[in-house]
N, C-alpha and C positions, 0 to 999 in steps of 0.2 A: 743388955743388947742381945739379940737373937744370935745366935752363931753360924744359923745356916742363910741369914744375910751377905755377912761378912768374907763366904768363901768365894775366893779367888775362880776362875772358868776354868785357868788350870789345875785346880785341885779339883774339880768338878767329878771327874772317874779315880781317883784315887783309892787306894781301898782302905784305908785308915776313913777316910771320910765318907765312906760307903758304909764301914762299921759302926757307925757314929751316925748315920740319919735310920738304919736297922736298930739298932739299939732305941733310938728315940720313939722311932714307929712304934717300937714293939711296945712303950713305955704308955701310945695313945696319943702322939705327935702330930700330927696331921700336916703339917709344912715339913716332917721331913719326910714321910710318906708321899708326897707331892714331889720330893726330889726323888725320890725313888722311883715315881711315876714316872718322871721326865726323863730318866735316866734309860729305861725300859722301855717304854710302852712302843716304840717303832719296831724294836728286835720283836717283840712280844706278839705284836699285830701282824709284822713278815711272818711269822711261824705260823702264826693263827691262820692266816690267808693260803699261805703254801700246802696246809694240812686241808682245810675245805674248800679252798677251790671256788670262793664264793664272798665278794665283798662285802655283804651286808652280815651274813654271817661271821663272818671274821670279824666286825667291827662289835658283833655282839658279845661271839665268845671271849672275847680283849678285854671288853669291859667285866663280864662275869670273872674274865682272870683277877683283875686289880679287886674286883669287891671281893672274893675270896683270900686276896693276899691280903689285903687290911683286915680281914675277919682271924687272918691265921697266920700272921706272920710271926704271932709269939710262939708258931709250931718250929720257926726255924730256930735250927742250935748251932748252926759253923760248923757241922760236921763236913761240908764242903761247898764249893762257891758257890754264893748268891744265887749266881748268875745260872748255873745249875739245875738248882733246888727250883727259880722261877718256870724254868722251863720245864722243867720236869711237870711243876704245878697246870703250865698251860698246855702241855702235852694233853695229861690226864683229862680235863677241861674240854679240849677239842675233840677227842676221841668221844667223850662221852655225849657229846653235843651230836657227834654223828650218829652213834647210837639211836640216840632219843629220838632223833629227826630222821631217819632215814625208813622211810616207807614201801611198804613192798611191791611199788611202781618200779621207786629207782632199783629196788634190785634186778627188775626185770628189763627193762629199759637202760640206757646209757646215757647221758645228760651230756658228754663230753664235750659234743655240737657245741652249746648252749654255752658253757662255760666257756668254750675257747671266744666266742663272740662277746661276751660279759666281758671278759679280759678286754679287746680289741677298744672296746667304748670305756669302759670304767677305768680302764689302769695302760693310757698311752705311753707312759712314761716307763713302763715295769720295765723290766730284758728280757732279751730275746731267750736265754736259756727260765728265766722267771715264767713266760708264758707257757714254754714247751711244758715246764714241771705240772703248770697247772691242767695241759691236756692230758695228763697222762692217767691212765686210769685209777680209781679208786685206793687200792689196794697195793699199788705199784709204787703212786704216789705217794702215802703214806711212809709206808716202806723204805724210801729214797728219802724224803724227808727227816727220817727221824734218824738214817743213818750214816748219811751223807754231808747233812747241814744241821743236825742236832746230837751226832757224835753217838747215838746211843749204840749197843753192840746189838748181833741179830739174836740174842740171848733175850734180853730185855724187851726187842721188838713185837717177840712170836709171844711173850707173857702179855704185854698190851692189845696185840691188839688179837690172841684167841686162837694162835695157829704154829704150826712145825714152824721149828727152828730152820727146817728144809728149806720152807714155804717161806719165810723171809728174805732168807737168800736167793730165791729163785727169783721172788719179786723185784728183787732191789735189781738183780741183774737182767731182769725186763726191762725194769726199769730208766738202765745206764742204756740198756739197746733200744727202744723207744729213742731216745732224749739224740743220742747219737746220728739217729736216722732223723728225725727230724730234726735236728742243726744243721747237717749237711746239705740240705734241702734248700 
């Protein structure tokens, strides 16, 4: 009998049983790579969306995230949580995805307009602080994203994404003043 049948909804986030569908992934599993998906993929697509500002995008770079983890997830060792390590993965992913795709229009121009409207039709449901993150510019946003709601330190930030340590913190706290000014609003 399958084992990952048999688990209770309660044991469903456990990390015993989190170690145990990793393990089997790793092994070439596919049904528990599937509970790993189910497990992940909304955190995984929130990050992805908040970081590009762009639902269709988001919903791309989400899935290149899961094809990459099931190509590499015998990279992960338990040096520290899953949960972590995934994000770290789709951090990497989305940055890179902006890279690739950002053309030297958007540098020159501001899209923010656009975005904030995309929000208003695509995602009624978001919140009200969810939407503000996504007006916010470029740089800013990222910035607040990865330190704010992905924990990372501005040590880590300014090596991803190419800039002073200064320059992270000055973002982030544009950032907090943007978001501030437009909540109160």
């Amino acid at each position: 009998m399958d084992k990952l049948k048999i688990i209770d909804a309660n044991e469903r986030f456990s990390p015993d049983i989190e170690s145990q569908w990793i393990a089997q992934a790793q092994q070439g599993d596919q049904q528990a790579f599937h509970r790993i998906y189910e497990n992940y993929h909304r955190r995984i697509y929130a990050l992805c969306w908040r970081m590009l500002a762009d639902k269709d995008s988001a919903e791309d770079v989400c899935q290149e995230v899961f094809v990459q983890l099931w190509q590499k997830i015998s990279n992960f060792r338990g040096e520290s949580k899953f949960s972590t390590w995934l994000h770290s993965v789709a951090s990497n992913i989305a940055l890179g995805h902006i890279r690739k795709n950002k053309t030297w229009l958007q540098r020159i121009f501001s899209i923010e307009d656009q975005v904030v409207e995309d929000v208003a039709v695509d995602m009624p449901q978001c919140s009200n602080l969810d939407k503000n993150i996504l007006k916010l510019p470029e740089r800013a946003r990222l910035v607040f994203v990865l330190f704010a709601i992905e924990g990372y330190r501005h040590e880590e930030i300014a090596s991803m994404l190419g800039m002073a340590v200064g320059t992270s913190k000055a973002q982030y706290h544009r950032a907090r003043g943007l978001l501030r000014e437009s909540l109160s609003e």
